[in-house]
N, CA, C and O atoms as a printed pandas DataFrame, in Angstrom:
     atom_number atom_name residue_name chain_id  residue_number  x_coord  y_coord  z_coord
0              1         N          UNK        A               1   18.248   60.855   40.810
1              2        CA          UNK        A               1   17.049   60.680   41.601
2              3         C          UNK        A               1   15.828   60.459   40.720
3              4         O          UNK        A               1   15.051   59.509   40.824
4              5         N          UNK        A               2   15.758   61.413   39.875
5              6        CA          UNK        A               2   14.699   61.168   38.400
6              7         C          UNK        A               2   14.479   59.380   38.074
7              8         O          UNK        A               2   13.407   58.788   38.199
8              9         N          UNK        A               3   15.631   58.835   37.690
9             10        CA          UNK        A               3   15.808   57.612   37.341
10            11         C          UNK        A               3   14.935   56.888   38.316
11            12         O          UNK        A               3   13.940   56.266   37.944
12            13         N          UNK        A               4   15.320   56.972   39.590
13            14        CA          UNK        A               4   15.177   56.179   40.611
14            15         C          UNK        A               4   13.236   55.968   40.350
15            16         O          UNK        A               4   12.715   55.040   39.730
16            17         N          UNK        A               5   12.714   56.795   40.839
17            18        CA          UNK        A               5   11.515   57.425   40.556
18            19         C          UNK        A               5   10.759   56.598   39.436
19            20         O          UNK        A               5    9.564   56.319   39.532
20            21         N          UNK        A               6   11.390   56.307   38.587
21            22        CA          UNK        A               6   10.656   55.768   37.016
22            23         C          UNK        A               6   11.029   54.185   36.848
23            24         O          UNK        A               6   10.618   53.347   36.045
24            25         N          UNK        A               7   11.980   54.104   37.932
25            26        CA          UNK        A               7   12.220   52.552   37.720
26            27         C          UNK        A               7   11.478   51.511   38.837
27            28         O          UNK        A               7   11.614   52.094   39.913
28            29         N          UNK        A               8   10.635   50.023   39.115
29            30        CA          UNK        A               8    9.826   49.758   39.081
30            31         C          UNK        A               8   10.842   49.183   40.521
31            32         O          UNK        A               8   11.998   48.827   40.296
32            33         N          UNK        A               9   10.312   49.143   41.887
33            34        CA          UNK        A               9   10.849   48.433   42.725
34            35         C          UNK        A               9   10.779   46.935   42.817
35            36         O          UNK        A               9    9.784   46.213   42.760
36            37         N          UNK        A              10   12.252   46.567   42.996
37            38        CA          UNK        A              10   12.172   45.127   43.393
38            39         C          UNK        A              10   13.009   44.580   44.499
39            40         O          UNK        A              10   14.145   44.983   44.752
40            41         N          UNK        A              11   12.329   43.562   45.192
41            42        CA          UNK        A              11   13.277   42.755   46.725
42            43         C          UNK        A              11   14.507   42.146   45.995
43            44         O          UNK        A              11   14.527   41.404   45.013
44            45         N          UNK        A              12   15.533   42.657   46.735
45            46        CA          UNK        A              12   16.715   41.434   46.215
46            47         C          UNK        A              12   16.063   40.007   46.121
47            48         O          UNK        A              12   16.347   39.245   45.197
48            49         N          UNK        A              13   15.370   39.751   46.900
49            50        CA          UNK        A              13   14.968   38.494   47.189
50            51         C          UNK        A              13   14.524   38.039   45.669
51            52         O          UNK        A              13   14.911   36.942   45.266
52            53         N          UNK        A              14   13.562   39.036   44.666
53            54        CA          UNK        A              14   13.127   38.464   43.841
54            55         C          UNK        A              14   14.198   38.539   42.531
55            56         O          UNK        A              14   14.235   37.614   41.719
56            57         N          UNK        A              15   14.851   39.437   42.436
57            58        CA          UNK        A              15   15.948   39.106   41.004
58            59         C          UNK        A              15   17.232   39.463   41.827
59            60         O          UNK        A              15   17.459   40.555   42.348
60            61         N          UNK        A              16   18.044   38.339   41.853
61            62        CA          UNK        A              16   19.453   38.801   42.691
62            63         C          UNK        A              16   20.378   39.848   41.374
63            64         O          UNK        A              16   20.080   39.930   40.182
64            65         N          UNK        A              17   21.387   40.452   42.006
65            66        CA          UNK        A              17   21.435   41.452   41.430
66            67         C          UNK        A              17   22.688   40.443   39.978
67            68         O          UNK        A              17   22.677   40.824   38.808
68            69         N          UNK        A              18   23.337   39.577   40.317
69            70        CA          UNK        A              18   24.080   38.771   39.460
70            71         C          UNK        A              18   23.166   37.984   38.678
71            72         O          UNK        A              18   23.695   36.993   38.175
72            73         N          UNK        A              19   21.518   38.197   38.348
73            74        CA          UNK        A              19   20.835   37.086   37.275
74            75         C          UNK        A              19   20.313   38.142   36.109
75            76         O          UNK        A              19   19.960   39.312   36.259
76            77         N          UNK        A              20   20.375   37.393   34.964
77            78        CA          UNK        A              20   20.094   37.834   33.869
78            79         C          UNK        A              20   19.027   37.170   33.543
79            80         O          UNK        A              20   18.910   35.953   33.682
80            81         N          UNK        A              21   17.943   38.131   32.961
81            82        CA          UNK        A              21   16.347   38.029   32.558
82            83         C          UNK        A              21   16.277   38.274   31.216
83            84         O          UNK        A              21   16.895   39.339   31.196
84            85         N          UNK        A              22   16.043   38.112   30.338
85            86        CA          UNK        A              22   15.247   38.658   29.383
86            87         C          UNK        A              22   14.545   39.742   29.521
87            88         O          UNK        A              22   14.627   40.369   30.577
88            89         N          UNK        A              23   13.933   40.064   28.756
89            90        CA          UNK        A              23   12.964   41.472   29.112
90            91         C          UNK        A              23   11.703   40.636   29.017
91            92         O          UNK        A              23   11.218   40.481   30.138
92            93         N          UNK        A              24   10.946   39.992   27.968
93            94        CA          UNK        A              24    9.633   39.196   28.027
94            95         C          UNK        A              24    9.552   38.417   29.500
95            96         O          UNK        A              24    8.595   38.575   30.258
96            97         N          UNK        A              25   10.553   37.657   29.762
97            98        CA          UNK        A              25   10.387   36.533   30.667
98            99         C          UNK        A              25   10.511   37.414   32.050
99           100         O          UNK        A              25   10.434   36.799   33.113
100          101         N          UNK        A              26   10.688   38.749   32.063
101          102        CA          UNK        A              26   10.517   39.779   33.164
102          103         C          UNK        A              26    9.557   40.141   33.469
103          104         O          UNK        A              26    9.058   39.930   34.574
104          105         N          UNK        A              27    8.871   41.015   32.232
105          106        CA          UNK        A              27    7.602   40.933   32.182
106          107         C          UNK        A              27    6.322   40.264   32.619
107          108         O          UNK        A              27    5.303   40.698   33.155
108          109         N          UNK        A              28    6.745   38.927   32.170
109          110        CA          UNK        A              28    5.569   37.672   32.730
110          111         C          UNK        A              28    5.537   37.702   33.579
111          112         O          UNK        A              28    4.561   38.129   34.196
112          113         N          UNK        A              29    6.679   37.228   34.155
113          114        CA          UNK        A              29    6.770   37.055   36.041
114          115         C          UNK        A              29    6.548   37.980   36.801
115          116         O          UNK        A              29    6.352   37.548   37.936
116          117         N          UNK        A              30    6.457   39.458   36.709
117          118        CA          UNK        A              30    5.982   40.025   36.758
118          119         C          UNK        A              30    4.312   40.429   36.888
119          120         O          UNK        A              30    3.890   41.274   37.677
120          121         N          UNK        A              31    3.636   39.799   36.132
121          122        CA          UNK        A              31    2.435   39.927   35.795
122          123         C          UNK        A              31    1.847   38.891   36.366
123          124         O          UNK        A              31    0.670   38.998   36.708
124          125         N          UNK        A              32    2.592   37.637   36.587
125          126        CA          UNK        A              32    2.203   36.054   36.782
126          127         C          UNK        A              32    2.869   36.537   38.729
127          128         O          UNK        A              32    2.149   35.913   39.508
128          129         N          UNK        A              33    3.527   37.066   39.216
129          130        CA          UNK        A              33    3.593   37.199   40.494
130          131         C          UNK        A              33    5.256   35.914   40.855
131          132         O          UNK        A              33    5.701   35.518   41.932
132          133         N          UNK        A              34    5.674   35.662   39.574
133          134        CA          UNK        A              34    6.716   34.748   39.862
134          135         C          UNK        A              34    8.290   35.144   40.749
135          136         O          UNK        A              34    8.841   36.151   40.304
136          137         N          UNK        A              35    8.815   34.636   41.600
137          138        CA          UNK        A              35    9.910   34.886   42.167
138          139         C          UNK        A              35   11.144   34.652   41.246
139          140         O          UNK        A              35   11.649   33.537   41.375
140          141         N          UNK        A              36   11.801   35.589   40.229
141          142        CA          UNK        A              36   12.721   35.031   39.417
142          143         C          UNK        A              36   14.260   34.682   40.192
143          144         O          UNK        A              36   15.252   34.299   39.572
144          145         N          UNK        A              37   14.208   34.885   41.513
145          146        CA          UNK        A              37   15.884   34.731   42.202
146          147         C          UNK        A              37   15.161   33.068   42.499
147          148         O          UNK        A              37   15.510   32.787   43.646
148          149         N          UNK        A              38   14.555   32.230   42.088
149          150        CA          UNK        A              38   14.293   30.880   42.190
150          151         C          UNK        A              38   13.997   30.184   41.134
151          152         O          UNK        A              38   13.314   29.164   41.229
152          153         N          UNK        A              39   14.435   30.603   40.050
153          154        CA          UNK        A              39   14.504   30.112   38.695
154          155         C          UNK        A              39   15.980   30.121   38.464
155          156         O          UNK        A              39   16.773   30.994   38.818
156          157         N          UNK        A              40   16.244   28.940   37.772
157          158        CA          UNK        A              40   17.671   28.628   37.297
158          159         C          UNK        A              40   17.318   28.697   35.509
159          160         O          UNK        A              40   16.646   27.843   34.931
160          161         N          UNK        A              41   17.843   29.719   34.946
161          162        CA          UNK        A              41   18.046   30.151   33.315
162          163         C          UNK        A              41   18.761   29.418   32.787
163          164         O          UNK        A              41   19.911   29.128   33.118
164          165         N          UNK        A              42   18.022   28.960   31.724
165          166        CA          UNK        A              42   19.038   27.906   30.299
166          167         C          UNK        A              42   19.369   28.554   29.388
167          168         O          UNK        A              42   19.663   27.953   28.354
168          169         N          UNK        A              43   19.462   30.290   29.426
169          170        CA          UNK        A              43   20.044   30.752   28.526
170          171         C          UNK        A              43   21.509   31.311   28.490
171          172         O          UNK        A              43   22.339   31.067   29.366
172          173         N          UNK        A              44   21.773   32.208   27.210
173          174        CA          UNK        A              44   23.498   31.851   27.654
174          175         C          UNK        A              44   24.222   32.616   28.871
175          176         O          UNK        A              44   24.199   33.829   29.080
176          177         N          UNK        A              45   24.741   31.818   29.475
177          178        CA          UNK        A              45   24.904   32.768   31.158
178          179         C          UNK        A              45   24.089   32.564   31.804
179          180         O          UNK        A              45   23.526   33.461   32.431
180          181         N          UNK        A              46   23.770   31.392   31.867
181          182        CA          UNK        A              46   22.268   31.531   32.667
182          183         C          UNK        A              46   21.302   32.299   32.781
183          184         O          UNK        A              46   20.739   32.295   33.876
184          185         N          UNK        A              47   20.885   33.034   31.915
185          186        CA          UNK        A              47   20.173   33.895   31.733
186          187         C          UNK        A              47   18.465   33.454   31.320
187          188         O          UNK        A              47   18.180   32.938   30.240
188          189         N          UNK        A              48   17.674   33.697   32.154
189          190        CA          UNK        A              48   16.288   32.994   32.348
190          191         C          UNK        A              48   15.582   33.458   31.232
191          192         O          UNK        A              48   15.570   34.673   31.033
192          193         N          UNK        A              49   15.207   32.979   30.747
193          194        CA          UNK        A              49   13.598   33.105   29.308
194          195         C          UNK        A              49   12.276   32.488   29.698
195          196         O          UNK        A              49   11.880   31.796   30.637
196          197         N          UNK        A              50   11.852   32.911   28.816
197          198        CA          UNK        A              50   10.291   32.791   28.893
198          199         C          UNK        A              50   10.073   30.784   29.085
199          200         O          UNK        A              50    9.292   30.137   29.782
200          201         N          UNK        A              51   11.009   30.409   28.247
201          202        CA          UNK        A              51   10.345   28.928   28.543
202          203         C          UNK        A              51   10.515   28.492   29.978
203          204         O          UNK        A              51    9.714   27.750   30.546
204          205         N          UNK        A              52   11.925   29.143   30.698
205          206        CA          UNK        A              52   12.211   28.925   31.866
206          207         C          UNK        A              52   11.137   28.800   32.860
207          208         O          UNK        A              52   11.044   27.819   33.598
208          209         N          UNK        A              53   10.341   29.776   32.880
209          210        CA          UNK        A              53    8.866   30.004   33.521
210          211         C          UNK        A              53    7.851   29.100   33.588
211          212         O          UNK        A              53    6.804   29.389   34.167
212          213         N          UNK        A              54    8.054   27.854   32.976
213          214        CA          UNK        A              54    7.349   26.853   33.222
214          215         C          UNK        A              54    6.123   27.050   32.831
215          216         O          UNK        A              54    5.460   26.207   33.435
216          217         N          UNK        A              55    5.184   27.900   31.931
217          218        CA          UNK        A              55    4.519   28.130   31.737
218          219         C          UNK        A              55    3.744   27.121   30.483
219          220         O          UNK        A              55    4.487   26.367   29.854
220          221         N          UNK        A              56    2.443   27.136   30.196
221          222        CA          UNK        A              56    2.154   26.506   29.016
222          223         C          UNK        A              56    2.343   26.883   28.468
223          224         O          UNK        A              56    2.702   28.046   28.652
224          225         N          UNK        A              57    2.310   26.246   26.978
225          226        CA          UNK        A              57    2.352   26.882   25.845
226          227         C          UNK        A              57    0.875   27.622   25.013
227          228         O          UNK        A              57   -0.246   27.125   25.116
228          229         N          UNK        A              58    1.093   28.507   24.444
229          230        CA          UNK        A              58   -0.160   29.577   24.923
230          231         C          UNK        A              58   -0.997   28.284   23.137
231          232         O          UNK        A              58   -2.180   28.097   22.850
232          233         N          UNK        A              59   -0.389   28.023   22.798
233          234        CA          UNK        A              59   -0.518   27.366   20.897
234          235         C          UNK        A              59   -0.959   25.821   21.178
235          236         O          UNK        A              59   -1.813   25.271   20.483
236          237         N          UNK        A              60   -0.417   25.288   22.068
237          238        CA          UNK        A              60   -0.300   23.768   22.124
238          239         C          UNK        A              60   -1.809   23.338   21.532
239          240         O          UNK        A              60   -1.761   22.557   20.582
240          241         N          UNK        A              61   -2.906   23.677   21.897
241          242        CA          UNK        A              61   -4.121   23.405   21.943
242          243         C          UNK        A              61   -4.424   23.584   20.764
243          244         O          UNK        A              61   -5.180   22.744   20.275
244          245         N          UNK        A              62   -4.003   24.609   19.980
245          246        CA          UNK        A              62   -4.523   24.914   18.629
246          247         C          UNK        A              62   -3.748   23.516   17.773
247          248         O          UNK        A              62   -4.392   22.704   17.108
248          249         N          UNK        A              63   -2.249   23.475   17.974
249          250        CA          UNK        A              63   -2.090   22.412   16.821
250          251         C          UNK        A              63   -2.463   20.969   17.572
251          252         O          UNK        A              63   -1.892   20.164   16.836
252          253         N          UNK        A              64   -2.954   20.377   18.381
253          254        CA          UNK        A              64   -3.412   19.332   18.624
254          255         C          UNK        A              64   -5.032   19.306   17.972
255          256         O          UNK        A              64   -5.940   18.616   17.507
256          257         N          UNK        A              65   -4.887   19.723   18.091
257          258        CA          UNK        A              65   -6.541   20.129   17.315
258          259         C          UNK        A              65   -6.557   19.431   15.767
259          260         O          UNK        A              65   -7.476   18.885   15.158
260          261         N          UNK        A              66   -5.022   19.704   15.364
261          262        CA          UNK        A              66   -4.815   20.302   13.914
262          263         C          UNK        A              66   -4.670   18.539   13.261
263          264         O          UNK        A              66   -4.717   18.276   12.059
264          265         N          UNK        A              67   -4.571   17.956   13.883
265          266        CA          UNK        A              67   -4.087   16.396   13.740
266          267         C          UNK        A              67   -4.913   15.266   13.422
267          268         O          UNK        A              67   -4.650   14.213   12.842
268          269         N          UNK        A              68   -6.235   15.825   14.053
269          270        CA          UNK        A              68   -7.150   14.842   14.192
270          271         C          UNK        A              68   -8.232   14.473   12.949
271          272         O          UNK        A              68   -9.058   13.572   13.097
């Protein structure tokens, strides 16, 4: 019951119980409000990552910069 208590609720709806997350790319979506049971993972096992998230790249801007 302790356990239960300390661990963070989630809808089946948002991580089905057969998908594998990362811990970062959990995190985000998390924070970003993302539905991860609607992400398809390119990692091994299908297992979703951070690039999966469609997100920018937080750097891109700095090395375009770097070129000119």
């Amino acid at each position: 019951m302790a356990l239960e208590a300390t661990m963070p609720a989630l809808s089946p709806a948002m991580v089905p119980a057969t998908t594998k997350v990362s811990p970062l790319a959990r995190r985000i979506a998390g924070a970003k409000g993302i539905e991860l049971g609607q992400i398809r993972g390119s990692g091994r096992d299908g297992k979703i990552l951070k690039i999966d998230l469609g997100l920018p790249d937080q750097g891109a801007g700095d090395r375009a910069g770097a070129d000119a």
